[in-house]
One Martini backbone bead per residue (centre of mass of N, CA, C, O) as a GRO file, in nm:
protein
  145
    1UNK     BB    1  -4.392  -4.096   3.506
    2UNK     BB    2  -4.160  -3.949   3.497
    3UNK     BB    3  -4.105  -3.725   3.732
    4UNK     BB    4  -4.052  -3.655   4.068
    5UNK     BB    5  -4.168  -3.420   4.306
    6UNK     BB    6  -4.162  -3.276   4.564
    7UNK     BB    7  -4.381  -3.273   4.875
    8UNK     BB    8  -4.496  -3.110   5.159
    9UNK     BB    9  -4.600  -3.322   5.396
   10UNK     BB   10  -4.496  -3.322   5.720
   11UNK     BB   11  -4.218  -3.433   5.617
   12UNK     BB   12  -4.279  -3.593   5.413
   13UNK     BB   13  -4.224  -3.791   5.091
   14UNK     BB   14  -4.394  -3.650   4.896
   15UNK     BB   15  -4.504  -3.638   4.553
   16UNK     BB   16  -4.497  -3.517   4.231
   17UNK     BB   17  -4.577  -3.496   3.938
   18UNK     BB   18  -4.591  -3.303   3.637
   19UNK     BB   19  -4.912  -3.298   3.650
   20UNK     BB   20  -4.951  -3.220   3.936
   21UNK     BB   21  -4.802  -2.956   3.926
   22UNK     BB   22  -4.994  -2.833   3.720
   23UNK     BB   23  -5.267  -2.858   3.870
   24UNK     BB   24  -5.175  -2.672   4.090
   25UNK     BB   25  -5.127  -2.393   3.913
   26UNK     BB   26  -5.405  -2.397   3.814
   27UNK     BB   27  -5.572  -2.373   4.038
   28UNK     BB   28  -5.406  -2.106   4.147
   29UNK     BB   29  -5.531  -1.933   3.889
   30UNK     BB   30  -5.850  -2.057   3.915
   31UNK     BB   31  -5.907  -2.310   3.829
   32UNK     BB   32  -6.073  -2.578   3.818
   33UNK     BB   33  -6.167  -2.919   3.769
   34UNK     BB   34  -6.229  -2.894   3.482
   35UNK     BB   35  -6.036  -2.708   3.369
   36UNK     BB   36  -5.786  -2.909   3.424
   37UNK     BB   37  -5.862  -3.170   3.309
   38UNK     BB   38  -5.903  -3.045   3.008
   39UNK     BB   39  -5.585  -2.949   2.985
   40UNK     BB   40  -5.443  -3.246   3.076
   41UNK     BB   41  -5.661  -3.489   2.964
   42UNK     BB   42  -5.788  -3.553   3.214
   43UNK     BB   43  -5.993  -3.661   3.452
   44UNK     BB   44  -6.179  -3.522   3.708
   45UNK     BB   45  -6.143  -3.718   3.924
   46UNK     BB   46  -5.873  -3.709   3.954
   47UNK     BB   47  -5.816  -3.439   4.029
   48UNK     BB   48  -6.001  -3.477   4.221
   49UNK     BB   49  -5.854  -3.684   4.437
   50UNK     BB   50  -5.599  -3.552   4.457
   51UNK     BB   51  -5.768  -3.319   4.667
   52UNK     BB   52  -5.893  -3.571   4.845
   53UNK     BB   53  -5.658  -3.822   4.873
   54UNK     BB   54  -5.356  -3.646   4.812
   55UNK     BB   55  -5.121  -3.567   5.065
   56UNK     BB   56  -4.920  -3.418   4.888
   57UNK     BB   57  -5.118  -3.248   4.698
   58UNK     BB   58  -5.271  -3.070   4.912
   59UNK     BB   59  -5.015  -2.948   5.010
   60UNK     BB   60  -4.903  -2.828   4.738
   61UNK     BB   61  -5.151  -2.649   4.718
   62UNK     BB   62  -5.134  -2.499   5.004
   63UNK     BB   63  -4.867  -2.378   4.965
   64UNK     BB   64  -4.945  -2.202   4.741
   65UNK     BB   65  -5.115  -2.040   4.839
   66UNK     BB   66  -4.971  -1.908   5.049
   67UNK     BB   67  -4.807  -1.781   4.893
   68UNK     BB   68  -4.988  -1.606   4.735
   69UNK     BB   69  -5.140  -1.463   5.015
   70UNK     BB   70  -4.809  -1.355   5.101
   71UNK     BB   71  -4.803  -1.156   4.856
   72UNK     BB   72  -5.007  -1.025   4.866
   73UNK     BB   73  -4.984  -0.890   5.130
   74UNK     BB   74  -4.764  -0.723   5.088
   75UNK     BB   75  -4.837  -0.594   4.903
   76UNK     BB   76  -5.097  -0.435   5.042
   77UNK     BB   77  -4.853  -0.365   5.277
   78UNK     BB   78  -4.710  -0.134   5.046
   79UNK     BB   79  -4.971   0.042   5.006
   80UNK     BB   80  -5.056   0.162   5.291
   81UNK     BB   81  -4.889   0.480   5.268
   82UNK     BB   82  -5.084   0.551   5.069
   83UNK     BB   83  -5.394   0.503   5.165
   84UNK     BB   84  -5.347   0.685   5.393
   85UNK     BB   85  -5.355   0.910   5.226
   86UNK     BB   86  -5.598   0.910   5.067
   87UNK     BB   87  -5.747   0.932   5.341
   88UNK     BB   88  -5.684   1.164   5.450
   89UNK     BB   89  -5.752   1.361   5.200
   90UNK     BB   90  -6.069   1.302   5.253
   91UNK     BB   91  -6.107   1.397   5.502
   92UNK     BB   92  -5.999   1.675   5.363
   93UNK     BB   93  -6.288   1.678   5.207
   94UNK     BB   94  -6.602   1.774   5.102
   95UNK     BB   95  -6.657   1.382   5.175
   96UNK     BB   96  -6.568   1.235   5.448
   97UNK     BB   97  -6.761   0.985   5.515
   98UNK     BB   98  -6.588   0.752   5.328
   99UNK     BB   99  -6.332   0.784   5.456
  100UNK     BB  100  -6.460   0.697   5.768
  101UNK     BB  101  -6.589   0.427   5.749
  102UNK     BB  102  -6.309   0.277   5.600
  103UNK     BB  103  -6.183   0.327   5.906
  104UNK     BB  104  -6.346   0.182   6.081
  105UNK     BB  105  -6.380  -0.085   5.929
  106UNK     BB  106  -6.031  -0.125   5.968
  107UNK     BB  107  -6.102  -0.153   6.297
  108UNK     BB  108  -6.360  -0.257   6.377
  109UNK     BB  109  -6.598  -0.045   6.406
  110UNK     BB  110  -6.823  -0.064   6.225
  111UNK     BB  111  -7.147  -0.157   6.356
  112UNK     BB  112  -7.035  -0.123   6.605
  113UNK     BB  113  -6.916  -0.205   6.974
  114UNK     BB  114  -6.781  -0.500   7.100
  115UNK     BB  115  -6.817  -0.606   7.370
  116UNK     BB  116  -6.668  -0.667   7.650
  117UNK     BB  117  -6.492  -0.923   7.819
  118UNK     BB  118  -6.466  -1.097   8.084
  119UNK     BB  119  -6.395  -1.124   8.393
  120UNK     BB  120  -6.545  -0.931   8.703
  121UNK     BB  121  -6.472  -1.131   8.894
  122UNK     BB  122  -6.165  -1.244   9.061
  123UNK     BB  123  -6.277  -1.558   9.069
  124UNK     BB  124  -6.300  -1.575   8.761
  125UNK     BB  125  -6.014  -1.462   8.683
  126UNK     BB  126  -5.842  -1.672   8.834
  127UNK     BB  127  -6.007  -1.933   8.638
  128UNK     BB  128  -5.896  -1.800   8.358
  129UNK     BB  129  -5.596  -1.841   8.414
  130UNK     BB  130  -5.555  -2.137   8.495
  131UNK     BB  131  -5.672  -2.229   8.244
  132UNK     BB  132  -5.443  -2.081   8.054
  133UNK     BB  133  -5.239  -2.264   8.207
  134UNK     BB  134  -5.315  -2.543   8.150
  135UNK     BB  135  -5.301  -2.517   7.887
  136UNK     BB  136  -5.000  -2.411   7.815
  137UNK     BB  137  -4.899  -2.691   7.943
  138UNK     BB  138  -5.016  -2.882   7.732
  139UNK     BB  139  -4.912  -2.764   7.471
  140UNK     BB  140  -4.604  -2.831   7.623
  141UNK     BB  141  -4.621  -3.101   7.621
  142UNK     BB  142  -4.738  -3.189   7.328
  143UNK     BB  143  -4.439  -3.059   7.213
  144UNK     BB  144  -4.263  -3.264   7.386
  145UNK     BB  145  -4.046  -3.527   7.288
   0.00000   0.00000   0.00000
């Protein structure tokens, strides 16, 4: 079937058809695995096995994720100083609780403040940091060539 796009899959050479390519689209739209398939002419299955069994299809479906997931994060926070205009004015108006639930929420404290973690006593701090350096250790040999 005419050409194949390139699709990054951990630096690999995988393609994609342009029917493939199509159905990444569908996916990342919205639509199901039946409607992607109904959509294409082709059979349900395939576009499963596609999702499930084609490391270059997985691959430029979660890219595509990710590129959308990173423009609404954007835009979310271009958003974020007029937000909290509107909050710190709810703040100052005649039922304040709406918006300061929404700031506890949005910081992570409502519901209870979660009890600090980590050791207590000197020695088990000292056993904790050197776990730490031994993982970086191994993190750093496993990453060089």
């Amino acid at each position: 079937m005419g050409g194949r796009k390139k699709a990054q899959a951990n630096g690999e050479g995988w393609t994609l058809t342009p029917q493939q390519d199509a159905a990444v689209d569908l996916l990342c739209s919205g639509k199901t695995l039946t409607d992607t398939a109904a959509t294409l002419a082709i059979r349900r299955q395939t576009v499963s096995a596609w999702v499930n069994h084609d490391p270059g299809f997985a691959a430029a479906l979660n890219s595509r994720r990710q590129e959308l997931w990173d423009g609404a994060a954007e835009r979310l926070r271009g958003m974020l100083p007029a937000a909290l205009d509107v909050l710190a004015e709810a703040l100052d108006g005649d039922q304040p609780l709406a918006a300061a639930i929404h700031i506890l929420k949005a910081c992570g404290l409502y519901g209870g403040i979660p009890a600090p973690q980590g050791p207590t006593e000197p020695a088990e701090a000292a056993i904790t940091q050197k776990r730490r350096d031994y993982d970086r250790l191994l993190a750093e040999l496993a990453a060089s060539p």
